[in-house]
C-alpha positions in Angstrom: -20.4 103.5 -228.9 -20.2 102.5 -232.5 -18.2 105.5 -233.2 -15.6 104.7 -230.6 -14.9 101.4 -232.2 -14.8 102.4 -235.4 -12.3 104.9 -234.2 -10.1 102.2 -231.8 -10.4 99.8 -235.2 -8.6 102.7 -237.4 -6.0 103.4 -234.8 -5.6 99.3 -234.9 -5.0 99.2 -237.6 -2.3 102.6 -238.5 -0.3 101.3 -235.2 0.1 97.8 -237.4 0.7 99.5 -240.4 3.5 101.6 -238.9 5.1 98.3 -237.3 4.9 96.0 -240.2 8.3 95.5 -241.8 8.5 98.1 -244.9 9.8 95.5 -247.9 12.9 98.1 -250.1 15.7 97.7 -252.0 17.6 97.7 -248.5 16.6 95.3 -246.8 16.3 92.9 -249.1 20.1 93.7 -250.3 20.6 93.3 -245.9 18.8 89.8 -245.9 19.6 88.5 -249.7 23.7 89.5 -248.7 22.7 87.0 -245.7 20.9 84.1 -247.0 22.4 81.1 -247.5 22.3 79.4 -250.8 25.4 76.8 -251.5 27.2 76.3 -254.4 25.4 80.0 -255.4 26.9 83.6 -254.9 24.9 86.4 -254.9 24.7 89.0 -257.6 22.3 92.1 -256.0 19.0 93.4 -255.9 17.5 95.6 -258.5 14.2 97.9 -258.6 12.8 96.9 -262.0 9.9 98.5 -261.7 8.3 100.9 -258.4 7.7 98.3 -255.7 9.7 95.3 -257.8 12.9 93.7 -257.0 14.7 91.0 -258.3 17.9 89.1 -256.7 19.8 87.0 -258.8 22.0 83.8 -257.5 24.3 82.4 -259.9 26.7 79.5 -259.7 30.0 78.5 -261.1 28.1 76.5 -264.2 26.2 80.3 -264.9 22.8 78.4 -263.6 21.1 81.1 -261.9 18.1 81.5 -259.4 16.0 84.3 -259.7 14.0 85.8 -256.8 11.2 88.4 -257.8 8.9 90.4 -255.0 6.1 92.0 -256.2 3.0 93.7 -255.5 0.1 91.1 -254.0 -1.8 91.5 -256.8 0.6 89.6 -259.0 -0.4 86.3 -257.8 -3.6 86.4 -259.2 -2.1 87.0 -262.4 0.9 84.2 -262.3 -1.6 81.5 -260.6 -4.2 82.2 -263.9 -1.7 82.4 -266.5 -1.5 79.5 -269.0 1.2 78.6 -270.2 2.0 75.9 -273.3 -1.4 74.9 -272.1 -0.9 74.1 -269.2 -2.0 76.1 -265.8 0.5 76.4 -262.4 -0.5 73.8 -260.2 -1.7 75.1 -256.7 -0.2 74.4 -253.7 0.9 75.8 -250.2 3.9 76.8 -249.0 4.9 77.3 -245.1 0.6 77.8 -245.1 0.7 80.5 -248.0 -0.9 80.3 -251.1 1.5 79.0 -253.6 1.8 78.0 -257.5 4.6 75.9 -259.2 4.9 75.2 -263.0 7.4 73.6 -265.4 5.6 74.9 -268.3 8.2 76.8 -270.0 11.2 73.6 -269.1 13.9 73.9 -268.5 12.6 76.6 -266.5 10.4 76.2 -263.5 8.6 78.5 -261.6 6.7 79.1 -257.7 4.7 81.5 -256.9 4.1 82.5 -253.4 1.6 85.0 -251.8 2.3 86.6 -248.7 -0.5 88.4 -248.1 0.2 89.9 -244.7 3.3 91.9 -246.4 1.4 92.5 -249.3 3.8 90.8 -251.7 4.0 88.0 -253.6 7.8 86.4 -254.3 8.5 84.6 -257.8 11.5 81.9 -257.4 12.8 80.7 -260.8 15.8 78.6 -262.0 17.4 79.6 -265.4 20.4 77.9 -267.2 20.0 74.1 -265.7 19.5 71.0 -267.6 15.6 70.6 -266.1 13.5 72.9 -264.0 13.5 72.3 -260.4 10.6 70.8 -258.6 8.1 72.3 -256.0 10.4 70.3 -253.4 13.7 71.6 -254.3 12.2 75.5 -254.3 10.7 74.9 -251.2 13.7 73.5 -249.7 16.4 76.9 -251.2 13.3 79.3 -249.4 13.5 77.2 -246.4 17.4 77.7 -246.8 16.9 81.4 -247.6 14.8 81.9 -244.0 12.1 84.8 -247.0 10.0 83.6 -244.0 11.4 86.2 -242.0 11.3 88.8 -244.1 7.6 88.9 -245.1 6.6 88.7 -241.1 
């Protein structure tokens, strides 16, 4: 008996493994090419590394906002880090684990971990007069439906 539920647990667990939306340089070029971000045009996706991406956003005035996805095991790492002494402040995003800091202003930073996917995304904003808040990055990845694509 024990066998045949360790057995019907494996297969479980392949069949959701083979379903689960694979994360690639496609489709996030498909969905970033999508998303909706006004008063920003899209730039592209690049592999930086095996397994991360960045998309960049960038406006008339050069301000940019940068979108990195990376491995799960970066959000350890980001949610630790200190930075000018200060450490990210913890929060949740959409019921995710999240992390925002202004450490480094005019620069700001959230971290979010998508656990189910695997992948933790990075939202930064780069060339504006102050770093945005935790509000105004949760509102552009409410705008940018990432929601959909970690699912």
């Amino acid at each position: 008996m024990r066998k045949v539920f360790v057995l019907a647990a494996c297969v479980v667990l392949l069949a959701t493994t083979a379903w689960a939306a694979r994360i690639d340089q496609a489709s996030l070029t498909t969905w970033a090419s999508a998303a909706s971000m006004p008063g920003y045009t899209f730039g592209g996706v690049e592999e930086t590394d095996p397994g991360v991406y960045v998309m960049v956003w960038m406006s008339a005035k050069q301000e940019m906002i940068g979108v990195h996805v990376y491995p799960a095991s970066e959000f350890k790492k980001n949610a630790n880090q200190t930075v000018n002494k200060r450490k990210p402040q913890a929060i949740t995003y959409n019921g995710s684990p999240a992390t925002y800091t202004d450490a480094l202003a005019p620069t700001g930073t959230m971290s979010v971990a998508y656990e189910k996917a695997g992948k933790t995304l990075v939202i930064s904003n780069m060339g504006q007069p102050r770093a945005l808040t935790k509000e105004e990055f949760s509102r552009i990845l409410d705008g940018l439906a990432i929601d959909k694509l970690f699912k």
